[in-house]
N, C-alpha and C positions, 0 to 999 in steps of 0.2 A: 911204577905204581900209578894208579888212576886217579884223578882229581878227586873222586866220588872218596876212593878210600883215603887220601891226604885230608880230605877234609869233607867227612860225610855228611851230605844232607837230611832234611827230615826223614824223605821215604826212606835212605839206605837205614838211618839208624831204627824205622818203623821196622823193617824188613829183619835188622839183628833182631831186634825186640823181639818179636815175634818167632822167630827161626830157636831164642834160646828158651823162651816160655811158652812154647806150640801146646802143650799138654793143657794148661791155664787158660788159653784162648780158646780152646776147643769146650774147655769143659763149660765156659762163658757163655758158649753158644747153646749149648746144652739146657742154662738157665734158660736164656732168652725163647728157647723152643718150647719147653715145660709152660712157662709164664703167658707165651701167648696164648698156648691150646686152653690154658686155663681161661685166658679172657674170652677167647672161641666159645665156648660152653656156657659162660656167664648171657654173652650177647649183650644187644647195646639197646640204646632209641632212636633207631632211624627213623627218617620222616620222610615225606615228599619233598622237591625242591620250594621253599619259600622264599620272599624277599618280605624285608623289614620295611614297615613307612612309605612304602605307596600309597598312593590313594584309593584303589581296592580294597586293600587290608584294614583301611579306617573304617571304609563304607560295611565292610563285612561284621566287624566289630561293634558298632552302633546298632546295625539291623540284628543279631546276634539274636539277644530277648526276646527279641517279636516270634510268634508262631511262624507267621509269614514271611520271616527276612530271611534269613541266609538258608539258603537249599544242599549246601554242599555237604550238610551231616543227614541229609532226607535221603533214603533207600526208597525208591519204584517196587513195588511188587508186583508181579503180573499173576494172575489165579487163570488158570486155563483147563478146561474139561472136554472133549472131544464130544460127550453125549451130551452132559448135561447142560443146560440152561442157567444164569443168572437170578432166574425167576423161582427158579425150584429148592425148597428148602432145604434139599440136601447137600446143594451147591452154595449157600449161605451160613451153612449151620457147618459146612468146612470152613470156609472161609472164618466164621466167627472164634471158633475154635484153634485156629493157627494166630488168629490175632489178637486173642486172649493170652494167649500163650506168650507171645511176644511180648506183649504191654507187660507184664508178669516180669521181664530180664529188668536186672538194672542197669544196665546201661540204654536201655530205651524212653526216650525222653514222652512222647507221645505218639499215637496212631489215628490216623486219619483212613475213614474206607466209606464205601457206600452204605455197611450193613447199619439199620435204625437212620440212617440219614436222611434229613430231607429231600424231597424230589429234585431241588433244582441241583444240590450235592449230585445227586445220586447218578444225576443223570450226567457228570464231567466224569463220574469213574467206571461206568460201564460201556462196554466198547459197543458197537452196533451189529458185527456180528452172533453176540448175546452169548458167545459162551466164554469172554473173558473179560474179566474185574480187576481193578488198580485199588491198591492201598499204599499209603505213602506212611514209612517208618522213620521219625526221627529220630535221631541218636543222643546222647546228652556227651559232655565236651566240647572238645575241638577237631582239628582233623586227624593228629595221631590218635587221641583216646576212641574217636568214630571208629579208625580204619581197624585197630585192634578188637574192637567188638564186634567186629563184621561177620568173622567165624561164627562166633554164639548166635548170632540172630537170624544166621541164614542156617544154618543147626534148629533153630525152633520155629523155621516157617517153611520145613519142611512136612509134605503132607502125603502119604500113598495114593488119596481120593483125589488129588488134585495135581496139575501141574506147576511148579511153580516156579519163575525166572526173575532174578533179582537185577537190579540198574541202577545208573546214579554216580555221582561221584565218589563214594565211599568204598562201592563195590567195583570201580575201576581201579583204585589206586590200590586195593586190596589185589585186585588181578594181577598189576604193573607188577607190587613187590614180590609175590610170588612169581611172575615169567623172572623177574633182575635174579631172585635164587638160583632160577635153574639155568637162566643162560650164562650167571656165574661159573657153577657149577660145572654146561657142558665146554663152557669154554675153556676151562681148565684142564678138564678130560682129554681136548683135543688139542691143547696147543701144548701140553708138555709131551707126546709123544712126539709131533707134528718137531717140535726143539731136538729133541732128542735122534733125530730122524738128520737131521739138519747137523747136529753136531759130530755126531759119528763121521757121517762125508767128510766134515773137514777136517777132524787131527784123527782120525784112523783108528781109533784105540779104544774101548768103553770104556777105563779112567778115565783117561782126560775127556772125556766126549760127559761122564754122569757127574765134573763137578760143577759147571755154572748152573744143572739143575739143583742141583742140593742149595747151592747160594741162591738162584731163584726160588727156591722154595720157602727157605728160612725168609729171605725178606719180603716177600708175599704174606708168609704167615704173620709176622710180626707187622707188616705196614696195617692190615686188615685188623690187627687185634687193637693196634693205635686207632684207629678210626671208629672202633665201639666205644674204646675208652672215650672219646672226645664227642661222642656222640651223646655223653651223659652229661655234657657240661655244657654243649654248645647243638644247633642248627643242622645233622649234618643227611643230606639226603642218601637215599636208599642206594640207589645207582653210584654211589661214590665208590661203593666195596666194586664193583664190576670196571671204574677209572683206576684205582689203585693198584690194581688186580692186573689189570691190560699194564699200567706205564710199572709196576714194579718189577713185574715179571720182564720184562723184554729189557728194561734197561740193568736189569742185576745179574742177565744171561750174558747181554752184550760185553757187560764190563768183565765178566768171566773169562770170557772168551777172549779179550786181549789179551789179561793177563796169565793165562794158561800156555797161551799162544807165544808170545813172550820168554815166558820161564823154558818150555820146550828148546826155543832157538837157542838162549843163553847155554841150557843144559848141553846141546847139540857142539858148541863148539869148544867143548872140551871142560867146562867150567864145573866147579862143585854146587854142590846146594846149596849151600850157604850165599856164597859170590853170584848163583843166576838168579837167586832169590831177591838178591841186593838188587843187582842191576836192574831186575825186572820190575821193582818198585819206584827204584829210584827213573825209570822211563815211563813204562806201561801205567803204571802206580801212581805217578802224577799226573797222566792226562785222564785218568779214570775218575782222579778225586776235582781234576779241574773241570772234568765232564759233567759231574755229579753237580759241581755247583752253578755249572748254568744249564743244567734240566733245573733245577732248585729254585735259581734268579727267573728263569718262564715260569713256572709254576704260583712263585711269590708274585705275578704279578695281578692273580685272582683276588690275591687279598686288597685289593683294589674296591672289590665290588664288597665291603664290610655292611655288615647286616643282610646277607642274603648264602642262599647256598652254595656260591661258588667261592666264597672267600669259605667256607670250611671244607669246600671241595678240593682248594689250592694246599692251607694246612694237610690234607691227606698225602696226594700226592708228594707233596714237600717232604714230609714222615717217612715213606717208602720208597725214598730216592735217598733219603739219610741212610735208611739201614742196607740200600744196595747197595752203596759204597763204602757203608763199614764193614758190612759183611765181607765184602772183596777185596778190601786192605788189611785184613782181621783173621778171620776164620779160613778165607781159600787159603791166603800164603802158609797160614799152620799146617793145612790139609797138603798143600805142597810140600811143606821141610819136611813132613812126616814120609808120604810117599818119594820123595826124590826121582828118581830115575825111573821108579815101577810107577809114574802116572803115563808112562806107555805100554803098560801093559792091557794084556787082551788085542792085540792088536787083529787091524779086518784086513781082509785082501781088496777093498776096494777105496773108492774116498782121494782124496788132492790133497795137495801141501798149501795151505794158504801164502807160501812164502814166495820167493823172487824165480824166476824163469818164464819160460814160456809165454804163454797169451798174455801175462802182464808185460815181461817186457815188450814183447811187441806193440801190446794198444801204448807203453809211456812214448816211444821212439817214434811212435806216429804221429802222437797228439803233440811232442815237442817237435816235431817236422812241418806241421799244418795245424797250428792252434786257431788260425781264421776260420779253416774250414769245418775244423770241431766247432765252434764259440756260436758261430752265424746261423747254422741250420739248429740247432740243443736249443740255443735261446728263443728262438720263432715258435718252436713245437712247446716250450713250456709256455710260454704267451699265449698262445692260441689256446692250449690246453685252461688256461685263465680267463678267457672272457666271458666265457657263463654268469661267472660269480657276479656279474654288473647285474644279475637280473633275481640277485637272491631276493626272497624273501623270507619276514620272521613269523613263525607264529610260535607259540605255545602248544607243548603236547595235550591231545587230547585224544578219547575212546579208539579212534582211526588208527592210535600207535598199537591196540592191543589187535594180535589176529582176529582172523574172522569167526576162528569157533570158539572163541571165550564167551561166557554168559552174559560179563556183560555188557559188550558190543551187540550182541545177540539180543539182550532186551531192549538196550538202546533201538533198535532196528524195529523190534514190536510195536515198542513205548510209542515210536513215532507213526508206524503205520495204525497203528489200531487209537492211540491217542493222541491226537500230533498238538492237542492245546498243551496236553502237559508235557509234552517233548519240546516244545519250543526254546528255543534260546531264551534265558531270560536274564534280563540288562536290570540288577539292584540298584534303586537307588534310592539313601537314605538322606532324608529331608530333617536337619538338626536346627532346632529352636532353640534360643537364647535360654529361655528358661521354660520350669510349667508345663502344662498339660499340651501339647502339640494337636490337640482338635478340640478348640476352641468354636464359635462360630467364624472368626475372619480368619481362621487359622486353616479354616477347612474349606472356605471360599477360595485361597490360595492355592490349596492343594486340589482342589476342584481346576482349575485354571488351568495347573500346571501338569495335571493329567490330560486333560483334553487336549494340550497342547504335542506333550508325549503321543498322543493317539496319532495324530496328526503329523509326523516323523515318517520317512520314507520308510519304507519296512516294516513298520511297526504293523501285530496283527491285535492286540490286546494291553490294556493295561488292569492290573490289580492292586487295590489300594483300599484303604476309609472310604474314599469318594467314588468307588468304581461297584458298590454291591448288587446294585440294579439295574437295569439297561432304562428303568422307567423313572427314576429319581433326577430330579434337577437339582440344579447349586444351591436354591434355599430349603428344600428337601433336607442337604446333608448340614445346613446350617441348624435348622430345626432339629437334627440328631444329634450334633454336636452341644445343644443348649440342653437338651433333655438331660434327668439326671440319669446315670448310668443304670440304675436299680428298676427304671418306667421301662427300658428298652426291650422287645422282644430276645430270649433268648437267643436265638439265631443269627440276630441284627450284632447282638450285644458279643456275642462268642465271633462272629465274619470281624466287628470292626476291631476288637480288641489282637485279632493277628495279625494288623498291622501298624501294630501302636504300643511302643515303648519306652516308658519314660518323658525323654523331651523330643523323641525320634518319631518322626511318622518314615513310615516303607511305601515303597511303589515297587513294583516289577512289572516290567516294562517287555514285552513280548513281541520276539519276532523269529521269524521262518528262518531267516539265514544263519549257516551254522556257524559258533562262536567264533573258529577261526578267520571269515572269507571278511573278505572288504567293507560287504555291506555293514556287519556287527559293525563293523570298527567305526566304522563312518558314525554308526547310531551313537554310538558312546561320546565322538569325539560332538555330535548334535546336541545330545544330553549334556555336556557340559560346557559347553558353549551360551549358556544361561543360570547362573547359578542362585538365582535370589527364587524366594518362596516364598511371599510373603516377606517378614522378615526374618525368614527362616533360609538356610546355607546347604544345599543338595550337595553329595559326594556320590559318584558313580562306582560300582564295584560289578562284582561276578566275572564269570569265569571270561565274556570278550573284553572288559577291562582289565584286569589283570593280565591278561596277556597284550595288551597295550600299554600298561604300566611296566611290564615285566621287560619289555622292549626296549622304551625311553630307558629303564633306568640302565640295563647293558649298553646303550649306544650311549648314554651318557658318562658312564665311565673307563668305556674304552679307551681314548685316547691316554690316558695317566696310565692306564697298566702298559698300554704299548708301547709308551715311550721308558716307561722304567722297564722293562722286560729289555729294549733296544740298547737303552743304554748300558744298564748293568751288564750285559750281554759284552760288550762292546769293553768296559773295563776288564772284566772276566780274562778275555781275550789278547787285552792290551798287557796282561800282567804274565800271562802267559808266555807269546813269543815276541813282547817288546817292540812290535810293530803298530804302526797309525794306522797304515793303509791295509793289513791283512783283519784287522777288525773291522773295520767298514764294508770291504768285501766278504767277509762271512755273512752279515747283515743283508747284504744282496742277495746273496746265495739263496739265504733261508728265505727269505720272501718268494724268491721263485717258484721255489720248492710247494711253498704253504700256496702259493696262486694256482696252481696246477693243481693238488690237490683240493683247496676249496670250488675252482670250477667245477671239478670232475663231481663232487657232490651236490652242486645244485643241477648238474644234466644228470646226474644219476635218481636223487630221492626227489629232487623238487621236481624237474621236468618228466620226472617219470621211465627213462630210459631204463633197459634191463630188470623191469621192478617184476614181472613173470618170475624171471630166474631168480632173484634175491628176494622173492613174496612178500612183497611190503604196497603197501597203499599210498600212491605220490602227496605227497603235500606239503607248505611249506616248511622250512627250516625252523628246529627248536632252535628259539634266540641265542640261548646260551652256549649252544654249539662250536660256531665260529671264533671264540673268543677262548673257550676252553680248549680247542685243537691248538691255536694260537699260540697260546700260554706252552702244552704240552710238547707239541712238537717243535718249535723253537729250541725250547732249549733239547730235547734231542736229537735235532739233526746237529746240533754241536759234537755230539759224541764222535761222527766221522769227520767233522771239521776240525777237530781235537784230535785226533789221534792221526790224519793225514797230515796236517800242519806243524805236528810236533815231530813227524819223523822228519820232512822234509827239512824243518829247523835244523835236526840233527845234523844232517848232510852241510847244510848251510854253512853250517859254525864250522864243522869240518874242515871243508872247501871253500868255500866263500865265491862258489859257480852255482849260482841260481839255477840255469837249467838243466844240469846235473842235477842237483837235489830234489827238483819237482819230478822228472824224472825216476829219479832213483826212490823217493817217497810214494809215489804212483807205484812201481813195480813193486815195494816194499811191502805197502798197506792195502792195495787193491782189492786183494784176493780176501785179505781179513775184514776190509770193510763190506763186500757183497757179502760174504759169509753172513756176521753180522746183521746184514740188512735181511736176509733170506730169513735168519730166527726171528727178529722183527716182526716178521714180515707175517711167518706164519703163527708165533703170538695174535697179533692185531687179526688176521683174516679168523681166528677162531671167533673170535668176539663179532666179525663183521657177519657169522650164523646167527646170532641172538634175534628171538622174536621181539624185541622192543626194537621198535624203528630207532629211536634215539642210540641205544647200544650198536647197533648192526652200523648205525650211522658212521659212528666217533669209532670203529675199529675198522671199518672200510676205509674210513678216510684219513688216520693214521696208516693204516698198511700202504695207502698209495702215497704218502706222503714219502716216506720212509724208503719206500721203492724208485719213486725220481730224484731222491736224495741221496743214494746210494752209488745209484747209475747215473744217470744226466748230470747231477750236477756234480757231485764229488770226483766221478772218476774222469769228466770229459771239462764240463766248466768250468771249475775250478783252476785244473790244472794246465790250463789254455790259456786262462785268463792271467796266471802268474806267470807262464810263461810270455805271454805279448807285456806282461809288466816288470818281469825284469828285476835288476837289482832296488826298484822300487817298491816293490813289497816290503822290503825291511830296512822302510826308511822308520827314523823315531827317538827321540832321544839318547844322546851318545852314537849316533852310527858315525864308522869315521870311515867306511870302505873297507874293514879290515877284519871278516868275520870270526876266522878263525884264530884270530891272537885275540879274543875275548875272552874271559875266565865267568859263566852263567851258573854256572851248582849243578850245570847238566852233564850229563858222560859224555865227556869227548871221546869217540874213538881214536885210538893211533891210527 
C-alpha cells in the first residue's frame, strides 16, 4: 500500500471527493456558466486607465467649472465641403443646423463655433483653405459619462451636405474601447482553435485534446464576468477584459494540460479511475494549485499601486487564475471519473507523446554530460537579448496607439494641419487662491506676470488665460478689468474672461508644438512647476503631458514594494513547496532572465521601431504601466514550468536521493509537457500580439516571448545545468540530513 493511500493527503482526499460526487460538481459548473453569461449580458462600467491623487487629477478638477479648463470632455469637429465655401450660406446654415441639433442632446454641456461669432473668434475657427470649419463640443460629466455619449453626438452631427470628422480625447478613447472589443474578440477566435491545434498534436485523441478547452473556457468566462461585477464597485479599465482574457485562458489550458496528461499516464500503467484520479491530483494537482498561487502572489503584487488602474487590474487577474485552478481541481477531474479510459477516445494518426523517450532523453543525457557548455552560451544570449531594456522609455498611451484609419487619429492629423493653434499641446494649469474672487486687481497683475513668464518657456507657442485676451492690453489694462464691476464689461470681454475663471481658480493653458508624449512637453511641465507661487496664489500643473508624468512617477515609485513582495512571496511559495533555500532563489534567477529577454526584445521591437512594417504599429515609447504589469504576470507564470519541472525532479529525488539522475530524469519526464504547454502559451499570447491597440499587441508579444525563452532556454537547458553543476546542494534546507529517500513528505513515493 502507498503512503498517499495509508495516509491521504488533501489532493488525494480532493480527487475521492470529487470522483464520488462528479454529478454535483459538474452540475456546479453548470451554475457557475448560466451566472456568468447572465453577468455577460448585464455588462459593467469600464473606464480608461486612471490613477487617483496625482497632481494632474487635482489640476483637472479645480479647472473642471471653467469653460476653459479641462479639454479632455471637448470633441473637435471638423465641417468640410469640397464645393462649397465657409462664406456661403448654405455652408453655415449646415453648420448651424447640426449644431443646433447637438446643443439640443443632454449630455452636451456647451457649443462653441464660428457661426454669429465675433471676427477675431471667427477667424481661430476657420481653416485658410475656406472650405473647412471647427466647432468645439463640450460634454457635461467626466470621462466615462463623456465617452458614453460620444455615440449620440456624433449620431447628431452627422450631416448628408456636409463632411464631418470628429477628434479629441473623448472620441479617442471612444475608438480605443471599441478596437479592446474587437481585438478581444478576434483574439479569442484565434487562439482557441490556434490551442486546439496545439493540443491534438500532443495527446492524439479529440477528448483529451477538447478538455483544457472547455476549462479554459469556463474560466475565461467566469474571470471576465468577475471583472464587470467589480467594475461596478471600483476603477476598473477597459483593457483589463483583453489581460484577463490572454493570462486566464493560457494558464487554465496549461493547468489542463498537466493534468490530463497526468491522469492518461496514471491510466496507462494499469491503474483504475479512481487510483489514477488520486494519484494525479495528489502530484499534477498540487503543483497546478501551487502554480496557481504564485501566478496569484505576481499578480497581488499590482495591488501595490492602490488607487489606480492596475491595482484593479491585479484583482482581475487574481479572480481568473482562482477560477483556473478551481475549475482544474473541480470540474476537469469530474469530466475525468466520468469519462475514464474513453478520454482516449477519437484518437488521430498523427501527434507525440509528451512523455519520456527519444529527443528528451537525449537533450537530459547531454545537458547532464556538459552543463558548462549548455549554462555559458544560454546565459550570454539571454543577457544580450536584455540590454535594450537600459534604453527604455515611458510614456502614456496616446492617438498614435489607435490605427491610422480611425477618425479619430484621422482628425487629429486635420485638426493639426488645417488648425495647428487648436491642435497644440496644451499644458493646464490651474492657479488656486486661498480664498475669493481670483481676479482681483493684484490678483491678475500676478497672473499677468505669470503668463508672460509661461510665454517665455522654451517651446511654448501661446498662452490663454484672463490676462491673455488681447495681444494689445498691458498689465494695468487687465488691472482696470479686474476692478470694473462685472455688469460695465463688454459682452465679449465678459463671456472670454469668465472661461477662465472659477470660483477661487483662475486657468491658464499653456501651448506648445511638441507632442504630449516627447521630451520637450515634459520638460515644459517639469519648467511649469518649478515655480509654484502666483501671487499668493498655489499653481498645479495637469493635462494630458502631465499626467503622463505623473502617471510615471507614481509606477516607478511603487515598483520597488510590488517587486520585492511578488520576489519574496514567490520565494516562500517555493520554499514551502520542495523544502529547499537554494532552489527558490534560483527560480528567482531564472525568472528575471527570462522577463530581461523578453523586456529587451520589446523596447527593440515597439520602442526602437524594429519589425513595426510587419506588426503595423507606430514606434514609440513604452506605456508606463506595461513593464510592471508583464512583471507582475509573467513572474508568476513562468513558475508554472518551474513548478511542475521541479516537482517531478523532487519526486525522483526523494526516491533516489541522486541528484543527477532526477534532474535528468525530471528533464526527460516533463520536457516534452512543458514545450507543449509553452507552444499553447504561446499561441494564446501571439493572438493577442494581432490587436490593433499598440498596448495589447504589446503585452501579448511580450508575453508569448517571454514564455517562449522560458520554456526553452531556461527551463529545459538553464535550469537543469545549473542543478546539475549544483548538485546535492539544491536541496539544502531545514532538516536535510543527506538521506532523501527515508523522508516521509505527504508526496507519492514511488516503489
Amino acid at each position: 500500500m502507498s503512503d498517499a493511500t495509508a495516509s491521504p493527503t488533501l489532493f488525494a482526499r480532493l480527487a475521492r471527493g470529487v470522483h464520488r460526487h462528479r454529478s454535483g460538481v459538474l452540475g456546479g459548473a453548470v451554475v457557475f456558466l448560466v451566472l456568468a453569461i447572465w453577468v455577460l449580458l448585464q455588462g459593467g462600467h469600464l473606464t480608461t486607465g486612471t490613477i487617483d491623487g496625482i497632481e494632474a487629477a487635482k489640476a483637472e478638477a479645480l479647472a473642471r467649472p471653467a469653460a476653459a479648463g479641462s479639454t479632455d470632455q471637448t470633441l473637435a469637429v471638423i465641417f468640410h465641403h469640397d464645393a462649397w465655401t465657409v462664406d456661403e450660406p448654405r455652408f453655415t446654415k449646415a453648420v448651424a443646423d447640426v449644431l443646433a441639433r447637438a446643443q439640443r442632446l443632454p449630455e452636451v454641456e456647451s457649443v462653441v463655433s464660428p457661426v454669429g461669432a465675433p471676427p477675431a473668434l471667427r477667424a481661430r475657427f476657420v481653416s485658410r483653405t475656406g472650405h473647412d470649419l471647427l466647432a468645439l463640443v463640450r460634454l457635461k460629466g467626466g470621462e466615462r459619462e463623456a465617452t458614453a455619449a460620444f455615440p449620440a453626438v456624433r449620431a447628431a452631427v452627422e450631416d448628408p451636405r456636409l463632411d464631418t470628422t470628429l477628434t479629441g480625447k473623448v472620441a479617442f478613447l471612444a475608438a480605443l474601447n471599441q478596437l479592446l472589443e474587437h481585438d478581444l474578440l478576434r483574439a479569442e477566435l484565434i487562439s482557441f482553435p490556434l490551442a486546439l491545434l496545439v493540443l491534438l498534436w500532443v495527446f492524439r485523441t479529440v477528448v483529451a485534446a477538447m478538455l483544457p478547452l472547455v476549462v479554459g473556457g469556463l474560466a475565461v468566462l467566469c474571470g471576465v464576468a468577475g471583472v464587470l461585477l467589480l467594475s461596478r464597485v471600483t476603477n476598473m479599465a477597459q483593457y483589463t477584459l483583453n489581460v484577463v482574457s490572454l493570462i486566464g485562458l493560457g494558464v487554465a489550458i496549461d493547468y489542463s494540460l498537466f493534468i490530463v496528461s497526468r491522469f492518461r499516464g496514471e491510466l496507462a500503467q494499469g491503474l483504475t479511475t479512481e487510483q489514477a484520479l488520486t494519484r494525479t491530483l495528489d502530484t499534477a494537482g498540487r503543483a497546478v494549485a501551487f502554480s496557481g498561487l504564485a501566478v496569484t502572489v505576481g499578480l497581488a503584487g499590482l495591488l501595490f499601486f492602490r488607487g489606480s488602474y492596475l491595482s484593479a487590474m491585479g484583482l482581475g487577474g487574481a479572480l481568473v487564475v482562482a477560477f483556473a485552478v478551481l475549475f482544474a481541481l473541480t470540474v476537469l477531474p469530474a469530466l475525468l471519473s466520468w469519462l475514464g479510459p474513453r478520454v482516449d477516445k477519437g484518437r488521430l494518426p498523427f501527434g507525440r507523446s509528451t512523455g519520456r523517450g527519444g529527443m528528451w532523453h537525449a537533450l537530459a543525457t547531454w545537458v547532464m554530460k556538459h552543463p558548462w557548455l549548455v549554462l555559458l552560451p544560454t546565459l550570454a544570449l539571454l543577457l544580450a537579448m536584455g540590454l535594450p531594456f537600459r534604453r527604455l522609455e515611458l510614456a502614456a498611451t496616446d492617438i498614435t496607439a489607435l490605427p491610422p484609419d480611425t477618425e479619430a487619429r484621422q482628425g487629429a492629423e486635420t485638426l493639426a494641419r488645417l488648425f495647428p493653434r487648436e491642435a497644440a499641446t496644451r499644458v493646464l494649469v490651474a492657479v488656486e487662491f486661498p480664498s475669493g474672487d481670483p481676479f482681483t486687481p493684484q490678483r491678475a497683475s500676478a497672473l499677468y506676470d505669470a503668463s508672460r513668464r509661461f510665454a517665455s518657456l522654451p517651446g511654448v507657442v501661446g498662452v490663454e488665460s484672463a490676462v491673455d485676451l488681447s495681444p494689445g492690453m498691458d498689465k494695468a489694462a487687465y488691472q482696470q478689468l479686474a476692478a470694473a464691476p462685472a455688469e460695465m464689461l463688454p459682452p465679449e470681454l465678459r463671456v472670454a474672461r469668465d472661461a477662465y475663471l472659477t470660483g477661487n481658480v483662475a486657468v491658464l493653458q499653456v501651448l506648445t508644438s511638441a507632442p504630449p508624449s516627447s521630451r520637450e512637453a515634459r520638460e515644459l511641465v517639469k519648467a511649469l512647476r518649478a515655480d509654484r507661487s502666483v501671487g499668493e496664489g498655489r499653481l498645479l500643473v495637469g493635462g494630458q503631458t502631465a499626467t503622463d508624468v505623473d502617471a510615471t512617477a507614481f509606477v516607478r515609485h511603487h515598483t520597488p514594494a510590488a517587486v520585492g513582495f511578488v520576489m519574496g512571496m514567490t520565494c516562500i511559495v517555493l520554499f514551502v513547496l520542495l523544502r529547499s533555500v537554494v532552489l527558490p532563489l534560483k527560480a528567482l534567477l531564472m525568472n528575471l532572465l527570462s522577463l530581461a529577454g523578453s523586456f529587451g526584445a520589446l523596447v527593440w521591437i515597439f520602442q526602437e521601431g524594429h519589425l513595426h512594417q510587419l506588426l503595423r504599429f507606430e514606434p514609440g515609447p513604452i506605456e508606463p504601466s506595461l513593464p510592471i504589469l508583464l512583471f507582475c504576470a509573467l513572474f508568476g507564470l513562468s513558475m508554472d514550468y518551474e513548478v511542475l519541472l521541479l516537482s517531478r525532479i523532487r519526486e525522483e529525488w526523494l526516491r533516489t536521493g541522486d541528484n543527477t539522475h532526477a534532474v535528468a530524469e525530471g528533464l526527460e519526464q516533463t520536457g516534452g509537457l512543458i514545450t507543449s504547454a509553452a507552444a499553447i502559451m504561446v499561441a494564446v499570447f501571439a493572438a493577442f500580439a494581432l490587436a490593433s491597440v499598440v498596448v495589447v499587441k504589446a503585452m501579448g508579444l511580450g508575453m508569448a516571448i517571454a514564455v517562449a525563452l522560458d520554456a526553452t532556454l531556461v527551463r529545459v537547458l538553464i535550469v537543469p545545468a545549473m542543478m546539475r553543476l549544483m548538485g546535492d546542494l539544491n536541496w539544502w534546507g531545514p532538516g536535510h540530513h543527506g538521506h532523501p529517500h527515508a523522508r516521509s513528505e505527504g508526496t507519492e513515493v514511488r516503489p
